[in-house]
PyMOL Python script that loads the backbone (N, CA, C, O; Angstrom):
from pymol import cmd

cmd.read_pdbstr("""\
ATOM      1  N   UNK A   1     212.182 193.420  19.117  1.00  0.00           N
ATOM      2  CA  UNK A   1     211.736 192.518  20.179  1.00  0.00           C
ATOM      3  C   UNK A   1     211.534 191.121  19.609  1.00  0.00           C
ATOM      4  O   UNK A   1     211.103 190.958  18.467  1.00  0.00           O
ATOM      5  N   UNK A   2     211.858 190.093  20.437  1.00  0.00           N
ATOM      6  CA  UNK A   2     212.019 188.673  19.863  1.00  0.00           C
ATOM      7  C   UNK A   2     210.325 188.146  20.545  1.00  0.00           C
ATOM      8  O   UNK A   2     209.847 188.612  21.579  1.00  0.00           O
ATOM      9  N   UNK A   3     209.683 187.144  19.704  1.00  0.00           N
ATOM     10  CA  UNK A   3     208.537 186.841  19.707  1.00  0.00           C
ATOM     11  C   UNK A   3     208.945 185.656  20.597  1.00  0.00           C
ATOM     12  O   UNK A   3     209.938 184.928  20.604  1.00  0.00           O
ATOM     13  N   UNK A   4     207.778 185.722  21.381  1.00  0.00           N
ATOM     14  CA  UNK A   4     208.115 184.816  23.063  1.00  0.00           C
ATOM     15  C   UNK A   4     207.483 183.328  22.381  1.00  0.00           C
ATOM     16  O   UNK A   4     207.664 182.233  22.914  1.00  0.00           O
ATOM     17  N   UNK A   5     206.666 183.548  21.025  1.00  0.00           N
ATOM     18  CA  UNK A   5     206.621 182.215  20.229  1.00  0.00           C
ATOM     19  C   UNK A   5     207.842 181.357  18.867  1.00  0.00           C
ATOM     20  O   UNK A   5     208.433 181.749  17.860  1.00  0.00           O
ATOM     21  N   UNK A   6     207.735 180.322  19.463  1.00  0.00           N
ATOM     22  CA  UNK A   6     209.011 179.656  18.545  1.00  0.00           C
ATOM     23  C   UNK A   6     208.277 178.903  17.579  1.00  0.00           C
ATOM     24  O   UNK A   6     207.402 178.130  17.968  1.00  0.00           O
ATOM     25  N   UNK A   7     208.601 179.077  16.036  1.00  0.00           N
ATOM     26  CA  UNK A   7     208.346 177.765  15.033  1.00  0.00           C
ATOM     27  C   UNK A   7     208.860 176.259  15.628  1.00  0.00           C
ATOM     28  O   UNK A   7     209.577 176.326  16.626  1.00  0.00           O
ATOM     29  N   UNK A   8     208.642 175.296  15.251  1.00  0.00           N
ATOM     30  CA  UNK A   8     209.137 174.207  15.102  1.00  0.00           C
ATOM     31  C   UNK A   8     211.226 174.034  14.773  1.00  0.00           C
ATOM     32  O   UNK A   8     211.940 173.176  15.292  1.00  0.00           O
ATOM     33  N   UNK A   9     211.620 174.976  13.943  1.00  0.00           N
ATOM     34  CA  UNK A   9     212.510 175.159  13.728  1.00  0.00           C
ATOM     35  C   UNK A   9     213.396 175.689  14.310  1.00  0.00           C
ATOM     36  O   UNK A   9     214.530 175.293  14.576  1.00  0.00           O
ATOM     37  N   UNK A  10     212.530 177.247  14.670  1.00  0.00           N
ATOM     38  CA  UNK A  10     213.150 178.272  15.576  1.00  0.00           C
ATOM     39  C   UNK A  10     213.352 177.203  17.235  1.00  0.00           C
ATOM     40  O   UNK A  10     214.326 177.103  17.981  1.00  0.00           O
ATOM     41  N   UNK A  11     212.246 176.687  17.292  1.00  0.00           N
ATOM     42  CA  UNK A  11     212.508 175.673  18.971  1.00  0.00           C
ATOM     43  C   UNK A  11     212.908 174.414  18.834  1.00  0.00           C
ATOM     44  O   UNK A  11     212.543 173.569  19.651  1.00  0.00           O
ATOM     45  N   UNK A  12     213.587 174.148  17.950  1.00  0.00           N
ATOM     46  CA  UNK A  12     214.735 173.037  17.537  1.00  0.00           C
ATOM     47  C   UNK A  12     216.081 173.576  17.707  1.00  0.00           C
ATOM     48  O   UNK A  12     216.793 173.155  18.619  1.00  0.00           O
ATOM     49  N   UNK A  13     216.455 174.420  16.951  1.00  0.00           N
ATOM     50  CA  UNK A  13     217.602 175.294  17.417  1.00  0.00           C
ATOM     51  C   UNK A  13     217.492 175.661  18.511  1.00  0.00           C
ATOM     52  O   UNK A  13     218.525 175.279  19.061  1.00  0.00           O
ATOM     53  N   UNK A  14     216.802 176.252  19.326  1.00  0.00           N
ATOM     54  CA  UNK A  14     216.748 177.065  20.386  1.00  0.00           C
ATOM     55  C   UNK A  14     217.194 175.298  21.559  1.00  0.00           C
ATOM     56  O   UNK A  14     217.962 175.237  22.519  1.00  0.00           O
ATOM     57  N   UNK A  15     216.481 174.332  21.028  1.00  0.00           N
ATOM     58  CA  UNK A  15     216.772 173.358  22.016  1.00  0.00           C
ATOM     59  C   UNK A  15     217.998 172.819  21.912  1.00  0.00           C
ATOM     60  O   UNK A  15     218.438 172.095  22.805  1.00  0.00           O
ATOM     61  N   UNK A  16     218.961 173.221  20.383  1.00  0.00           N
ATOM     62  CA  UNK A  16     219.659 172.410  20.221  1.00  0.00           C
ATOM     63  C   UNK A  16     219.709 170.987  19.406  1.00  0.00           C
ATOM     64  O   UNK A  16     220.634 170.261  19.041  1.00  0.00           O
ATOM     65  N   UNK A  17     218.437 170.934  19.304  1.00  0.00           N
ATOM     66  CA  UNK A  17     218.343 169.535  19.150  1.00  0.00           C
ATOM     67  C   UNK A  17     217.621 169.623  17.319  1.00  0.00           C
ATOM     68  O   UNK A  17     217.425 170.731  16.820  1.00  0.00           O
ATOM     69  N   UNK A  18     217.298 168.281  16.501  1.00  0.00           N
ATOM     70  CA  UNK A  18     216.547 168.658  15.366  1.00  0.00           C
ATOM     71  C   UNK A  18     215.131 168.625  15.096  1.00  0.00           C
ATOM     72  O   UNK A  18     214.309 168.091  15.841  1.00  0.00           O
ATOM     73  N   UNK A  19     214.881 169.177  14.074  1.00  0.00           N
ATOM     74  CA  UNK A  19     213.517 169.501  13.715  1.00  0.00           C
ATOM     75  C   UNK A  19     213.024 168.003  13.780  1.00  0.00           C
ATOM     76  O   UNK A  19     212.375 167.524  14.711  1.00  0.00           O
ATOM     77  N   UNK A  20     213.281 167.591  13.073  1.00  0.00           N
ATOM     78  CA  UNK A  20     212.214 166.026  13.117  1.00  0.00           C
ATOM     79  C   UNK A  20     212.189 165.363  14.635  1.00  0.00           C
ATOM     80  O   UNK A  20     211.277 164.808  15.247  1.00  0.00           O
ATOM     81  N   UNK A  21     213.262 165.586  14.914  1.00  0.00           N
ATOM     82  CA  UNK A  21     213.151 165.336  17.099  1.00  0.00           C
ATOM     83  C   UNK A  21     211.799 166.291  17.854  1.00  0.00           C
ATOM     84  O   UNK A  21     211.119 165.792  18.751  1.00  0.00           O
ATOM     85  N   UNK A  22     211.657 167.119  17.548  1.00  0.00           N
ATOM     86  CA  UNK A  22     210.810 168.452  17.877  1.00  0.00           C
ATOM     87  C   UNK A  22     209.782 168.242  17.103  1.00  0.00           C
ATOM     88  O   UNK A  22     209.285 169.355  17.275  1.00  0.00           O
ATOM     89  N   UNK A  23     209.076 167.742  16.410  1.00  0.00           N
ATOM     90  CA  UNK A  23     208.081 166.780  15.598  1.00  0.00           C
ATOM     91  C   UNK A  23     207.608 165.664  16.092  1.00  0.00           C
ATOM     92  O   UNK A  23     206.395 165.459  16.144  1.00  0.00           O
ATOM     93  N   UNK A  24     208.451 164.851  16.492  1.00  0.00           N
ATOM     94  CA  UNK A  24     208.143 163.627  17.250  1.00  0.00           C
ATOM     95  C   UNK A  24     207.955 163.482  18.652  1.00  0.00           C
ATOM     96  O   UNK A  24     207.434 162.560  19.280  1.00  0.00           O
ATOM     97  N   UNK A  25     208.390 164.390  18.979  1.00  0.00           N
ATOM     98  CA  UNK A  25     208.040 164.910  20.731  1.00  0.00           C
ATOM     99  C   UNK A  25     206.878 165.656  20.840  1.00  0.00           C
ATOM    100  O   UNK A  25     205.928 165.440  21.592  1.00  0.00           O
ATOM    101  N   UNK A  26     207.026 166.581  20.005  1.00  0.00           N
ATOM    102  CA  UNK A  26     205.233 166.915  19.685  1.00  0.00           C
ATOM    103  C   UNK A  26     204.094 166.088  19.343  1.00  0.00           C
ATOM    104  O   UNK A  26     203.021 166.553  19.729  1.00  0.00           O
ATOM    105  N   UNK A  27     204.044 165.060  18.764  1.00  0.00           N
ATOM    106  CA  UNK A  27     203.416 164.089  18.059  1.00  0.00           C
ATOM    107  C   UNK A  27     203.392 162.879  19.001  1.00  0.00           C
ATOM    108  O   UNK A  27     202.701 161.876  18.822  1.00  0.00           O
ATOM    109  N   UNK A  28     204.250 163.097  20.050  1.00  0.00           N
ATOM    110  CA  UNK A  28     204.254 161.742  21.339  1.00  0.00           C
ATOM    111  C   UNK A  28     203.589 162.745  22.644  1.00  0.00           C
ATOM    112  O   UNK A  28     203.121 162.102  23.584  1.00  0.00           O
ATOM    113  N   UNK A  29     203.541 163.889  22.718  1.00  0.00           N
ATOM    114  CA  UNK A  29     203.306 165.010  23.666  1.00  0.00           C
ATOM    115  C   UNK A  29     204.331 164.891  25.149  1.00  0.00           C
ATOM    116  O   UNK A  29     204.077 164.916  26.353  1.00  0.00           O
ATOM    117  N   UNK A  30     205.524 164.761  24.376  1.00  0.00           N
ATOM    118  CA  UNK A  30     206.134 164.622  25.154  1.00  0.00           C
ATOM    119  C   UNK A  30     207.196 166.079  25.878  1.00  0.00           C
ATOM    120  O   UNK A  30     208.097 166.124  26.716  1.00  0.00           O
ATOM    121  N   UNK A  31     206.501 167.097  25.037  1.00  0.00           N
ATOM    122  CA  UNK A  31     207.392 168.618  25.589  1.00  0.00           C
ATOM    123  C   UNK A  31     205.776 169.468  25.253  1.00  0.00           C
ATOM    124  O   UNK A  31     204.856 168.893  24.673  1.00  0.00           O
ATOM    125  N   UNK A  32     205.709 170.682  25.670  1.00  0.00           N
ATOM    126  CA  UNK A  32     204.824 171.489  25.473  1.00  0.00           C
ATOM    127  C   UNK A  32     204.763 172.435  24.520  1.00  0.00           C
ATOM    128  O   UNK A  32     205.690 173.236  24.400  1.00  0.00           O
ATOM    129  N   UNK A  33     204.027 172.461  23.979  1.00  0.00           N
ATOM    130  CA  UNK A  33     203.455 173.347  22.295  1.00  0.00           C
ATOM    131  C   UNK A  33     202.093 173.828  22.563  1.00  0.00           C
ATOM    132  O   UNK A  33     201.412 173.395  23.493  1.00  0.00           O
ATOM    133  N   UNK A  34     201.664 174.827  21.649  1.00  0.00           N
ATOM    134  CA  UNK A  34     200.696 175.237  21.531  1.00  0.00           C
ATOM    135  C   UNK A  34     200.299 175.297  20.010  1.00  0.00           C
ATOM    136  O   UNK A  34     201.089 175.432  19.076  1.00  0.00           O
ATOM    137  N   UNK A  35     198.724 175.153  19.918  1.00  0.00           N
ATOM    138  CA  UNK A  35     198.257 175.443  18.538  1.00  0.00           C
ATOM    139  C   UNK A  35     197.526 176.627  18.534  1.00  0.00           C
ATOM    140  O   UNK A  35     196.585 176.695  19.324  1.00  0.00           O
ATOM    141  N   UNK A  36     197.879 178.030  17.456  1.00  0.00           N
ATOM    142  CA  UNK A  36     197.442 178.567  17.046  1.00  0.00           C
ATOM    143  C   UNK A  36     196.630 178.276  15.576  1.00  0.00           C
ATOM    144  O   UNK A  36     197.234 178.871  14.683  1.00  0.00           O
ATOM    145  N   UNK A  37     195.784 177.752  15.203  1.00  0.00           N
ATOM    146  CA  UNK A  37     195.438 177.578  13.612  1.00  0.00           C
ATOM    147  C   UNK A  37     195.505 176.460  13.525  1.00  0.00           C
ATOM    148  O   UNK A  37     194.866 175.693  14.244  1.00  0.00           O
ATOM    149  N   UNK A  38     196.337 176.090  12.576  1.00  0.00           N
ATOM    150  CA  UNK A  38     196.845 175.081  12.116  1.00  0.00           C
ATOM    151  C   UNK A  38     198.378 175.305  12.339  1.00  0.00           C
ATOM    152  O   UNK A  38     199.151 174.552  11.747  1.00  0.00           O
ATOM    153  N   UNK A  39     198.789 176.127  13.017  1.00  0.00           N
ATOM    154  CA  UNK A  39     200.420 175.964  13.609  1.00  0.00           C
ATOM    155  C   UNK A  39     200.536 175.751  14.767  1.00  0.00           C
ATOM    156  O   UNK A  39     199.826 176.128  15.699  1.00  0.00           O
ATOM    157  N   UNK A  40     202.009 174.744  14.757  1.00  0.00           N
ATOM    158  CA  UNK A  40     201.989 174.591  16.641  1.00  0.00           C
ATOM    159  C   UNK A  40     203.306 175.741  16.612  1.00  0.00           C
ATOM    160  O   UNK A  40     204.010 176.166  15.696  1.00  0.00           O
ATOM    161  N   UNK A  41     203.256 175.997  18.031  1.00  0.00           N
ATOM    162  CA  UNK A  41     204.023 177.054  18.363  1.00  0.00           C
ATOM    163  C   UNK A  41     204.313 176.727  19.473  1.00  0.00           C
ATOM    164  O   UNK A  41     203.481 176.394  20.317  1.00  0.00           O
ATOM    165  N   UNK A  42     205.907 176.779  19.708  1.00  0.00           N
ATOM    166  CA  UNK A  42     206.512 176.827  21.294  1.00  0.00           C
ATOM    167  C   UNK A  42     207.063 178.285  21.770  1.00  0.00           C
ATOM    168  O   UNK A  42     207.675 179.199  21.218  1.00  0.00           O
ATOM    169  N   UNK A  43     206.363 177.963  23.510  1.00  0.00           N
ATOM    170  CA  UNK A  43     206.718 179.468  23.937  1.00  0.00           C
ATOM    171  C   UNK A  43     208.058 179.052  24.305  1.00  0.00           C
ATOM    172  O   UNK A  43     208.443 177.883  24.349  1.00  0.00           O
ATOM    173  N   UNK A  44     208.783 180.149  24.583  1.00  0.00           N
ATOM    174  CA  UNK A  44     210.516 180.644  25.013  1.00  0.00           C
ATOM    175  C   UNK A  44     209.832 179.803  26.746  1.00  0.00           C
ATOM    176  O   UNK A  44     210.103 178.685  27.183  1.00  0.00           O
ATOM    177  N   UNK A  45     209.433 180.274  27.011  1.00  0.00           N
ATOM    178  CA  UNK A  45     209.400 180.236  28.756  1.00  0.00           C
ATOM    179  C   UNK A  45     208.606 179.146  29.340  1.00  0.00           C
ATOM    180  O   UNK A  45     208.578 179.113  30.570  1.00  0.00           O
ATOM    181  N   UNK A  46     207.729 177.938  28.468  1.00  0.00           N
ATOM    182  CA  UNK A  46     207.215 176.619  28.302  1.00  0.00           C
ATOM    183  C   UNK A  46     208.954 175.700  27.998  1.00  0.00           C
ATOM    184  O   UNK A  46     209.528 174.852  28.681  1.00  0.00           O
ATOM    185  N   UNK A  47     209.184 176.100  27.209  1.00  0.00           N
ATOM    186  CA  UNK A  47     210.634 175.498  26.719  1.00  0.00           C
ATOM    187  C   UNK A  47     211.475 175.271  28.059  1.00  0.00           C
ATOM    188  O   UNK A  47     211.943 174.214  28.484  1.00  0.00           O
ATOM    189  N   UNK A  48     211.535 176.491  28.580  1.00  0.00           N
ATOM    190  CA  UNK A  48     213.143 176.473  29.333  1.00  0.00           C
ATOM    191  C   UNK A  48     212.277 175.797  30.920  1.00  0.00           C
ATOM    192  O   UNK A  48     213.018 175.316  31.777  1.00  0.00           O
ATOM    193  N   UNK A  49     211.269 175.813  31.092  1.00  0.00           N
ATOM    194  CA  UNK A  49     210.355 175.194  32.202  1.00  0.00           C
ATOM    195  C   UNK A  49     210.849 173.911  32.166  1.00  0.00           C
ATOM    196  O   UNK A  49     211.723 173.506  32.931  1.00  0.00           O
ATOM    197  N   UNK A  50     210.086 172.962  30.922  1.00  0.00           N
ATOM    198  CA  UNK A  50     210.302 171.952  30.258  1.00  0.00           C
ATOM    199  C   UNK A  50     211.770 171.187  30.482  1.00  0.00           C
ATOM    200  O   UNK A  50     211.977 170.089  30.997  1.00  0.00           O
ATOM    201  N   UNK A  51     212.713 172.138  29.921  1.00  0.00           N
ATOM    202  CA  UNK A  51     214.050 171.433  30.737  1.00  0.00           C
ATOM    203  C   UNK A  51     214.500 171.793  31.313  1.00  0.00           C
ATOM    204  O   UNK A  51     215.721 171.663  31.227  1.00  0.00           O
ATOM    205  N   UNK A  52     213.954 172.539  32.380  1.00  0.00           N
ATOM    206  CA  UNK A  52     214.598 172.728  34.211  1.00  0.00           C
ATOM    207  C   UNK A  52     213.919 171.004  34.535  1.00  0.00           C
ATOM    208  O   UNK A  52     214.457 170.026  35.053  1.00  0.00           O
ATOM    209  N   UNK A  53     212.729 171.175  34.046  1.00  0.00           N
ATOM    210  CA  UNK A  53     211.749 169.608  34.806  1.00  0.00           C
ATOM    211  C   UNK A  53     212.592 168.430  34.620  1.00  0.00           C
ATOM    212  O   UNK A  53     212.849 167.519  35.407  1.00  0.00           O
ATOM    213  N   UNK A  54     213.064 168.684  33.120  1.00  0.00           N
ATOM    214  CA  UNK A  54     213.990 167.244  32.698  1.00  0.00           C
ATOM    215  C   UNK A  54     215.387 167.140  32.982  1.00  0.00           C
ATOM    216  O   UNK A  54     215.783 166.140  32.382  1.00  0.00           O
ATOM    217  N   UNK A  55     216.168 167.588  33.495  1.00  0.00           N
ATOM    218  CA  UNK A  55     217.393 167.838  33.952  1.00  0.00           C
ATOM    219  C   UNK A  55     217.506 166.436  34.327  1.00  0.00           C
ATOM    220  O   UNK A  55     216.562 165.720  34.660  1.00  0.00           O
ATOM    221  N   UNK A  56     218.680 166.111  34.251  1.00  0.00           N
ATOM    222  CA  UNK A  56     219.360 164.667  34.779  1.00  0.00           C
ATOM    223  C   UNK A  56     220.361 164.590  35.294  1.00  0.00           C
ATOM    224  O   UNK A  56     221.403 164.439  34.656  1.00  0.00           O
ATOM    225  N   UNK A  57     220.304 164.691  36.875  1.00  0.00           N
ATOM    226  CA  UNK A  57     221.709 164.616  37.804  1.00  0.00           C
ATOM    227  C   UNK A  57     222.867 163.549  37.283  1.00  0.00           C
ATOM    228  O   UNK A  57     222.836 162.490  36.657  1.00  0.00           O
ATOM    229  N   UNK A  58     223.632 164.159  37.712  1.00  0.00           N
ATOM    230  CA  UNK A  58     225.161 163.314  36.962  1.00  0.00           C
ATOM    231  C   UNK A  58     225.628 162.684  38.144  1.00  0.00           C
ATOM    232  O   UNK A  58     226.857 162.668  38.221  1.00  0.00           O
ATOM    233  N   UNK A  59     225.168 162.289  38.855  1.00  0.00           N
ATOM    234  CA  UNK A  59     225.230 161.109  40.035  1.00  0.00           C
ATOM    235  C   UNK A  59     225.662 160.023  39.406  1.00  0.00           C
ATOM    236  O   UNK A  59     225.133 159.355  38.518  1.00  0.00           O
ATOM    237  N   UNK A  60     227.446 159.829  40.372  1.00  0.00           N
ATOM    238  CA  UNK A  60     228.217 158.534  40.176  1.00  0.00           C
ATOM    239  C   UNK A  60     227.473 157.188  40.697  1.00  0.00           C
ATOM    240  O   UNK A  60     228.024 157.039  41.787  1.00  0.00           O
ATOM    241  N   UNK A  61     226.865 156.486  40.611  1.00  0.00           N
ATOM    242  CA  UNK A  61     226.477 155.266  41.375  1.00  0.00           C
ATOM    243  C   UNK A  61     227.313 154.218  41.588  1.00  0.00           C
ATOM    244  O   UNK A  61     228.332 154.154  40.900  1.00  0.00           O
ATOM    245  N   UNK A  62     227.050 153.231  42.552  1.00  0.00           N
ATOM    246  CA  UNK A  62     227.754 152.158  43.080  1.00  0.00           C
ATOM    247  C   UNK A  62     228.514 151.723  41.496  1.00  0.00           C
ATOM    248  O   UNK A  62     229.714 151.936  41.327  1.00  0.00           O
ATOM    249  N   UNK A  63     227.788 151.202  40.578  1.00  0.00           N
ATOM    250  CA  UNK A  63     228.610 150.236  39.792  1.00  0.00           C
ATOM    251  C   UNK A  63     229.781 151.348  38.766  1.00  0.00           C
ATOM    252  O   UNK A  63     230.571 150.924  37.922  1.00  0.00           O
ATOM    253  N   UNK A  64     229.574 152.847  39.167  1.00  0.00           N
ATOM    254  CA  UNK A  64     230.966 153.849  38.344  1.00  0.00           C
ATOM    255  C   UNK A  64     232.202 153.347  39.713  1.00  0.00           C
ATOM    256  O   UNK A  64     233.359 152.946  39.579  1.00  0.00           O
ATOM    257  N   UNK A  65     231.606 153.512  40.644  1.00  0.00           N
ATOM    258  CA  UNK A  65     232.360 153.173  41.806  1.00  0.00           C
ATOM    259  C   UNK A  65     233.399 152.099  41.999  1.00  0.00           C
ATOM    260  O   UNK A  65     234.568 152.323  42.313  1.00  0.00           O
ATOM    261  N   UNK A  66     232.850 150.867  41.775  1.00  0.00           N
ATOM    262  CA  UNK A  66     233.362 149.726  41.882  1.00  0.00           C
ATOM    263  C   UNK A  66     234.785 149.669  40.865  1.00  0.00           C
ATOM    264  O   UNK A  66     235.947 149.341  41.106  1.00  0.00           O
ATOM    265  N   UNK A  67     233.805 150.355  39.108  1.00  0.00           N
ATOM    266  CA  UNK A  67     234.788 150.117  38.320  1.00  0.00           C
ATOM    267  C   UNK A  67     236.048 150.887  38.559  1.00  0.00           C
ATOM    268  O   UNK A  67     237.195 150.499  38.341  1.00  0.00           O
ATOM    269  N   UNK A  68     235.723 151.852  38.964  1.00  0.00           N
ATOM    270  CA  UNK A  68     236.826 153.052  38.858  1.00  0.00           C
ATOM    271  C   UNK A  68     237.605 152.650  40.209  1.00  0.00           C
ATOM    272  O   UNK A  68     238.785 152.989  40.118  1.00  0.00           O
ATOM    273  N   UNK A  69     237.315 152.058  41.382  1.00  0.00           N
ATOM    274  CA  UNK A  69     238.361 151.090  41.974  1.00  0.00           C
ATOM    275  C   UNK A  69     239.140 149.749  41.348  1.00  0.00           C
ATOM    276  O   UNK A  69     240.355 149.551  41.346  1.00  0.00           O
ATOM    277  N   UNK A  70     237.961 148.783  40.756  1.00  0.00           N
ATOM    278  CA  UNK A  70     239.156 147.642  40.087  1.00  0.00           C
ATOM    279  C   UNK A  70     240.017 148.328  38.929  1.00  0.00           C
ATOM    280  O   UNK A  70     241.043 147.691  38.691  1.00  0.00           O
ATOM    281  N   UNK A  71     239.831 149.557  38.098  1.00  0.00           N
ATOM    282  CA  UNK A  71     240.578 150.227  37.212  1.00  0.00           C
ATOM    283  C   UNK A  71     242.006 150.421  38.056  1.00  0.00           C
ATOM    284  O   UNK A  71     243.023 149.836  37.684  1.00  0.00           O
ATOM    285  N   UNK A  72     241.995 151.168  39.058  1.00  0.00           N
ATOM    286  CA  UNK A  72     242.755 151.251  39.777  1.00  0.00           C
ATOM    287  C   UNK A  72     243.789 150.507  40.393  1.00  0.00           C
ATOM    288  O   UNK A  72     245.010 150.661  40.434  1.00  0.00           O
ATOM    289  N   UNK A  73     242.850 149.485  40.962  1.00  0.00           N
ATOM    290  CA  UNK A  73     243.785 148.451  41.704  1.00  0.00           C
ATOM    291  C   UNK A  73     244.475 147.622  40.261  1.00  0.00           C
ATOM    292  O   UNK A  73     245.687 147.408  40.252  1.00  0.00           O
ATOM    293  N   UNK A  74     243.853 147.311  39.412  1.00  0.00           N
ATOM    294  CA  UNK A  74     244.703 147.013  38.045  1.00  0.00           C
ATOM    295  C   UNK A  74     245.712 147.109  37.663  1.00  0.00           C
ATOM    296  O   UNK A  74     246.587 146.285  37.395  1.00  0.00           O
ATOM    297  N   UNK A  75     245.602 149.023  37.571  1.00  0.00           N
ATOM    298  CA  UNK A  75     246.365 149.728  36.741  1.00  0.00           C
ATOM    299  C   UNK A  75     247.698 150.230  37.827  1.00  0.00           C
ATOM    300  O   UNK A  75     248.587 151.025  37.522  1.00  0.00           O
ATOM    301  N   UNK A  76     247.535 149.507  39.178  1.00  0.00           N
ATOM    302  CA  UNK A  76     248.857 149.367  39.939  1.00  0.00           C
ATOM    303  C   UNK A  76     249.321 148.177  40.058  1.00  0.00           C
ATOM    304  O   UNK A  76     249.931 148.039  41.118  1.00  0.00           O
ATOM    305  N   UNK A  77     249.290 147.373  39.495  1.00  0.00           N
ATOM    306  CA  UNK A  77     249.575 145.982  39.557  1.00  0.00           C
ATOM    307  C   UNK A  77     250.543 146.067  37.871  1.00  0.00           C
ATOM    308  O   UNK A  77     251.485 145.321  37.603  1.00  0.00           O
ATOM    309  N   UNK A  78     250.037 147.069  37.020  1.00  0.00           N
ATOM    310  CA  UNK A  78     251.052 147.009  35.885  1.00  0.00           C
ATOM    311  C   UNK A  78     251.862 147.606  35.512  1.00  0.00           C
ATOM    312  O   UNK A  78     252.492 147.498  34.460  1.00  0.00           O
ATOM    313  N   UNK A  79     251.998 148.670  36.733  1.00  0.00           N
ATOM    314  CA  UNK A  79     253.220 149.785  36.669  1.00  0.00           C
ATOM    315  C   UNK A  79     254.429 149.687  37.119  1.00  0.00           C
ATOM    316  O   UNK A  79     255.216 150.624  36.985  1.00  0.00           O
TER     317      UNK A  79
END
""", "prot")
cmd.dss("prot")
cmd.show_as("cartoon", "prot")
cmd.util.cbc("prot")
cmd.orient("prot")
């Protein structure tokens, strides 16, 4: 059975991301940890909470818009 608590390391990998990133987000309190002792510990199910919350829609906005028309109208003017 896998322990529903992550090291620093173990929840760097698990995020993907690196240990000293996962240090400094801890140290800004910018993701959720827990202290047992003198260890912090991330849960599996705080983690994956954490980035459902932070997700970032991939929404084209006006100025992808614009470009990807003058690209266009351009790139028929040189064919």
């Amino acid at each position: 059975m896998t322990s529903k608590y992550l090291t620093n390391d173990e929840a760097a990998q698990y995020l993907r991301i690196k240990p000293s990133t996962l240090r400094r987000w801890t140290c800004e309190r910018k993701i959720p940890f827990r202290k047992h002792g003198s260890k912090t510990l991330f849960c599996v199910e705080d983690l994956d909470s954490w980035s459902a919350e932070n997700t970032v829609d991939s929404e084209v906005d006006e100025h992808d818009n614009l470009l990807s028309s003058l690209k266009a109208e351009y790139q028929s003017e040189f064919e």
